[in-house]
N, C-alpha and C positions, 0 to 999 in steps of 0.2 A: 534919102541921104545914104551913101555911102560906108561901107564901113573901110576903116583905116586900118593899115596893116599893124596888125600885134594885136588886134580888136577882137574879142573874141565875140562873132556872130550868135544874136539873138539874147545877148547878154539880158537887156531890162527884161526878155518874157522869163528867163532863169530865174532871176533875182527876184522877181514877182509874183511866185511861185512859195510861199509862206512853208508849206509843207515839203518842198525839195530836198531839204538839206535834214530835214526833224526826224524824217519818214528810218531809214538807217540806228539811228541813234538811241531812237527806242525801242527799239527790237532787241538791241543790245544789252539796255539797259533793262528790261522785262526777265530777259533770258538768267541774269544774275542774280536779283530779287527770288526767282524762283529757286536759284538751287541755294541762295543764303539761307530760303526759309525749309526746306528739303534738311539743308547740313543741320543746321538748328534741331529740326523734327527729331533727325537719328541719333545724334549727340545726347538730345532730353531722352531720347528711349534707352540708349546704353544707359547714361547714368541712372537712369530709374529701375533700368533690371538689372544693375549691379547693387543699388544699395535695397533691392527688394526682395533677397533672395532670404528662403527658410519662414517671408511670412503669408499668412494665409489671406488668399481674396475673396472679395464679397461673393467668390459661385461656391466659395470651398474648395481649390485644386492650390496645390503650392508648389512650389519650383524646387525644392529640398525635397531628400528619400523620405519614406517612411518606415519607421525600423521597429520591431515587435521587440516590445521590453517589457520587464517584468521586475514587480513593487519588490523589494528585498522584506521581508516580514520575519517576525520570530512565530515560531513553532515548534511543536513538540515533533522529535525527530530520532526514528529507530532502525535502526542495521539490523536487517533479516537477513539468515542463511538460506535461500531456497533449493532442495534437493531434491529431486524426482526419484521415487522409488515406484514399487507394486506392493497393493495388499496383500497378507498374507493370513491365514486361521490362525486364530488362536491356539489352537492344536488341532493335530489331524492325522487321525487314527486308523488302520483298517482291523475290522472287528473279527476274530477266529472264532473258531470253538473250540471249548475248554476238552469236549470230549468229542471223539468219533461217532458220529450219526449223518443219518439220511435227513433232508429237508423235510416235516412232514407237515409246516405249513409256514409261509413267508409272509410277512404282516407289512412290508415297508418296502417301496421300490424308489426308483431316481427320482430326488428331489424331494421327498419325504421329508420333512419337519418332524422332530421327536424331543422328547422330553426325557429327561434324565429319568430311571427304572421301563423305562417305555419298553414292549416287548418286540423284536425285530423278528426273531425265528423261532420256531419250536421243532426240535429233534426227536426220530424215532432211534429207540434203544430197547430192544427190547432185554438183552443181557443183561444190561445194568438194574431193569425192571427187576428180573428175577433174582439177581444178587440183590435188591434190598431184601427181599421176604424170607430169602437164605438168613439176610442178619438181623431179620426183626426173627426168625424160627432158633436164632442162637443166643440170643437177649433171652428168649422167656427162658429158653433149657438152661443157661448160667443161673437166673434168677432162684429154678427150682433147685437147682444146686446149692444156690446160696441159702436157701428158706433148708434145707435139708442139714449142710454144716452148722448152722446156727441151733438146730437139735441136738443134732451132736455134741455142740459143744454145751448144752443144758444138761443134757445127762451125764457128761463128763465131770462138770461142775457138780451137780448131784452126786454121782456115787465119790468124786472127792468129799465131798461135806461130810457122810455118811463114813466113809474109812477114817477119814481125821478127826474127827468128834469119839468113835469107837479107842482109836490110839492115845488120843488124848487122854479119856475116862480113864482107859487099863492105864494108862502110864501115872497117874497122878491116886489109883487105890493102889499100885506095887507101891507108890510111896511113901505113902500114910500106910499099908495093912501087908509089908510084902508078902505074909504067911498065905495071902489070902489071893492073889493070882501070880501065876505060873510065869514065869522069863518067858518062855517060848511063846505065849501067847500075845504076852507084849512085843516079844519079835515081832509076830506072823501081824500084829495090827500096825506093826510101826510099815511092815513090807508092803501092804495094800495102800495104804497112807499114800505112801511113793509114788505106787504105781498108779494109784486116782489121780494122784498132780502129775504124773508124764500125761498119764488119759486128757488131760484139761489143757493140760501144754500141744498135744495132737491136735485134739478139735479146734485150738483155737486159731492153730496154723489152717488147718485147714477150711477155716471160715473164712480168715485171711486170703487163701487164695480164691473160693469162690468168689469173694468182695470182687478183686484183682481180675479175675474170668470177666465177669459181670462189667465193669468201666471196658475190659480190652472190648468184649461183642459191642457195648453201646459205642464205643467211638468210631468198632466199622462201618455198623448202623450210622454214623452219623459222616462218619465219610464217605459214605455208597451215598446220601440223600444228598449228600451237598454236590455229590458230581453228579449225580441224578437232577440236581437243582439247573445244574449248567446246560441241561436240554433245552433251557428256556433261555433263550440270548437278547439280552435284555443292553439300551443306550444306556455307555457308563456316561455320559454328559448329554446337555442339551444340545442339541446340531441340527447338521440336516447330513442325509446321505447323497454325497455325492457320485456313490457310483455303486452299482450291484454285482458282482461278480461269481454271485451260484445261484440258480432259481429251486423252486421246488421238486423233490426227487433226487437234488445234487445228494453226494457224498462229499459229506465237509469231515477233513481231515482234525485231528487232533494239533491245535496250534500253539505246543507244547517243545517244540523240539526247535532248534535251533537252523531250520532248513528255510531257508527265503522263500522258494518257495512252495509250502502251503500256501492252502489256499484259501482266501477269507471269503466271510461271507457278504459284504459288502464295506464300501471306507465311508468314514462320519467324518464331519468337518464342523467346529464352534464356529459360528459367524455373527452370533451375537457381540462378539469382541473381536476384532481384527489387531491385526500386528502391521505395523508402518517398518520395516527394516530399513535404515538409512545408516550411510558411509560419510560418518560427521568427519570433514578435514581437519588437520591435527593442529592447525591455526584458531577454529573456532573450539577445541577439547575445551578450553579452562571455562570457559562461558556457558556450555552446558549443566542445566539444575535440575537435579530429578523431581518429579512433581510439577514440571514446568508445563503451563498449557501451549498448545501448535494448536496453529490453524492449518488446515490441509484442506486443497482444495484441488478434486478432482472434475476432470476436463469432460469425461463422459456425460455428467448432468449439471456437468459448470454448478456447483455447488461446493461450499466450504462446511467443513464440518471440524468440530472441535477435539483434538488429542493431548495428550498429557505424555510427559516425558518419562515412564516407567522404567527402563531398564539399559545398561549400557557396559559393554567388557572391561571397561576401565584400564584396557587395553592398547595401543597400535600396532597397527599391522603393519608390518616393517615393508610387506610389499607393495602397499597401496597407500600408504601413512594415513590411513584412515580409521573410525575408531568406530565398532560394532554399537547401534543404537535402537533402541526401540520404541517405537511409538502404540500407547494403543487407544484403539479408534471405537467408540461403542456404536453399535449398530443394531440395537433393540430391533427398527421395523424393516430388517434386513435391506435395507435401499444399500449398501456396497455389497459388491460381490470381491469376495479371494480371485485377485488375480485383475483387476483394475489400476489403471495409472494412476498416481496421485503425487501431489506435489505438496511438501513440508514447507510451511514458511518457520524458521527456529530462531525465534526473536535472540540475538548476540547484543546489543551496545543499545543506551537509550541518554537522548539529552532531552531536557526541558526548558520550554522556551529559549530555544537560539534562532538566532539569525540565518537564516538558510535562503539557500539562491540552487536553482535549477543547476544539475549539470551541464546540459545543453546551453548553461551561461558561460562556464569556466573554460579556460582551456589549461591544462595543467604545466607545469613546469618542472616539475619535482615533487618530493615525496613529500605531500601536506600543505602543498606553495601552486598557485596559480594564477592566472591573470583574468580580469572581466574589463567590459566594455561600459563604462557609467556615462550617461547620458544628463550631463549638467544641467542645471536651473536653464541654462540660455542654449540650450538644445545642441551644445558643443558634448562631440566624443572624448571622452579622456579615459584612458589605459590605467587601471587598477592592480596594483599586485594586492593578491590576498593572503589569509592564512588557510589551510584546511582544515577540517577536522573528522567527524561523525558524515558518513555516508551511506547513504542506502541508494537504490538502484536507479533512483528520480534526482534525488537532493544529496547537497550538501550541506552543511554547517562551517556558514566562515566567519572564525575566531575573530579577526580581523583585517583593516581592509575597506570594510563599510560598516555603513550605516542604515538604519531603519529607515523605510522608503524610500530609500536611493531605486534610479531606475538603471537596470543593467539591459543589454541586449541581450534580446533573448534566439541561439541559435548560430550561426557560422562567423568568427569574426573577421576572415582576411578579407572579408570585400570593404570593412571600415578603414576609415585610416584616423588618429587622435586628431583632432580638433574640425575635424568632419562635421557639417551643419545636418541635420537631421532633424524630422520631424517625428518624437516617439508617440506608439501605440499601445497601450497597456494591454497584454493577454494574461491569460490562464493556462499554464501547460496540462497537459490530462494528469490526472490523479491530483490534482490537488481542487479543484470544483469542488 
């Protein structure tokens, strides 16, 4: 059979053909299912890491920072002044001789430990030697002089006794008997009378000076011995020598004279007690208490040792506005040496139990005023102003502001911003452990 024109050829095998027309249409239809359930997939992921953000997953990792903060606590809390000085002796002497001599034996060299009367040198004199025996040869000759006027004035005394007892007698029978002795004779006993008491008034002078002879030879005697004593040069304190400056056979000059320099025989140094000299600033002068204990702690054996606040000018120095202070340092098993760095902590201000926050929390804004980073209950940042107060070199003291166990960030804040999600981590800054 023929087909007819408008027919379109082989139509029933078309039409007969179940899949011809389907085969298209699902393909279509497949290709849309797939990117509805695609669209679906990434819409459920965005919403899900949008409202999952700041919380923690079952591996442990979270999508929010994590931010080192630190508990706000009360503590007791002290303002130290720390000043670096060097040690210094307690005194420190160079030792002369009293008198001019030769070394003629040296008991003590560098670094010598001594003891107060301790002997250092012994001098040869032999002048001085022979001027004592001069003054010990002029003590016995006064003495014999003195044992000599003291006769004298015995027999003076005697033949007065003897003339006046005589005057007397004649004078008291002219009275009662005058027929019976002579005027003249009572004259001539009244004249020896006299002359017995000038005789006793002579010797007595003259005992007098022997006495006076006798003290003047014993006190040359005694000052020839005592500079004769100065041959032996002897630690006026306990020290050590730090340096020798004549050996034996030197000629050590008389260290008497006001000439710089003479020349000594070695310099002693106290170092059982040191001196701390520090330049207290004229902000911390009022806070300064004498008797007050320092810690000092020297860098050379990293050790702290204990000082007491002794002495201070009560002064400022108008050119440094600083105020002369001393510290001293006992050093019984000599472990410091004079001339060692060391650093004073001198306790200024003290609070107890306040609320204190690291510096490295705050950032300041003014005088007593700053701000912190508190990290809320719901791990949201919020911007704090505080108040200040008591500072020392780690912490502060804030008045107000917060609270006990609030958590602040601990460390730089312009990388936060308020209401920032964050996840906190509680540390410990050093020195507080």
């Amino acid at each position: 059979m023929k087909a007819s024109f408008g027919e379109m050829p082989n139509s029933k095998s078309v039409s007969s053909d179940p899949m011809a027309k389907t085969k298209p249409r699902s393909r279509i239809t497949w290709t849309a299912v797939r990117l509805s359930v695609w669209a679906s997939v990434f819409l459920a992921g965005f919403v899900s890491g949008c409202g999952s953000i700041g919380k923690v997953n079952t591996n442990g990792s979270v999508n929010a920072p994590h931010v080192a903060v630190f508990r706000v606590v009360r503590r007791n809390l002290r303002s130290d002044l720390e000043i670096a000085s060097e040690f210094q002796p307690y005194q420190e002497i160079n030792v002369y001789a009293k008198v001019s001599g030769y070394i003629q034996k040296l008991c003590v060299n560098w670094g010598t430990h001594v003891s107060h009367g301790q002997l250092l040198a012994v001098l040869e004199i032999p002048e001085l030697r022979q001027q004592l025996r001069l003054d010990e040869a002029a003590v016995r000759r006064t003495e014999h002089d003195l044992a000599r006027a003291n006769e004298e004035f015995n027999r003076a005394e005697s033949n007065y006794n003897v003339a006046h007892l005589s005057y007397t007698r004649l004078a008291s029978v002219q009275k009662t008997r005058p027929e019976l002795v002579a005027q003249q004779e009572v004259d001539v006993a009244q004249g020896k009378d006299l002359e017995a008491n000038a005789g006793v008034s002579g010797a007595k002078d003259a005992l007098a000076a022997s006495d006076q002879a006798l003290l003047e030879a014993k006190a040359s005697l005694e000052k020839d011995r005592a500079m004769y004593a100065y041959t032996n040069i002897t630690a006026p304190f306990d020290g050590v020598v730090t340096e020798i400056d004549a050996y034996t056979g030197a000629l050590l000059p008389a260290g008497t004279s006001s000439n710089k320099g003479d020349q000594a025989l070695c310099r002693l140094s106290q170092n059982a007690l040191l001196r701390l000299v520090i330049p207290v600033p004229e902000r911390a002068v009022a806070d300064l208490h004498l008797g007050e204990t320092v810690a000092v702690h020297v860098s050379a054996n990293n050790r702290t040792f204990n000082g007491r606040i002794i002495r201070f000018s009560e002064q400022i120095d108008t050119a440094t506005r600083t105020m002369h202070t001393e510290i001293d340092v006992p050093n019984p098993k000599y472990e410091l040496i004079p001339g060692m760095y060391a650093t004073a902590q001198v306790p200024l201000h003290e609070a107890q139990n306040v609320l204190t926050v690291p510096l490295q929390a705050v950032q300041t804004s003014g005088q007593d005023h700053g701000t912190v980073l508190v990290v809320s209950g719901n791990h949201r940042i919020e911007r704090r102003n505080v108040t200040l107060g008591l500072q020392n070199a780690t912490d502060t003291e804030a008045i107000a502001g917060l609270k006990e166990n609030e958590l602040v960030i601990f460390g730089e804040q312009s990388q936060y911003k308020p209401g920032e999600l964050v996840v906190p981590q509680v540390v410990t800054p050093s020195g507080l452990e």
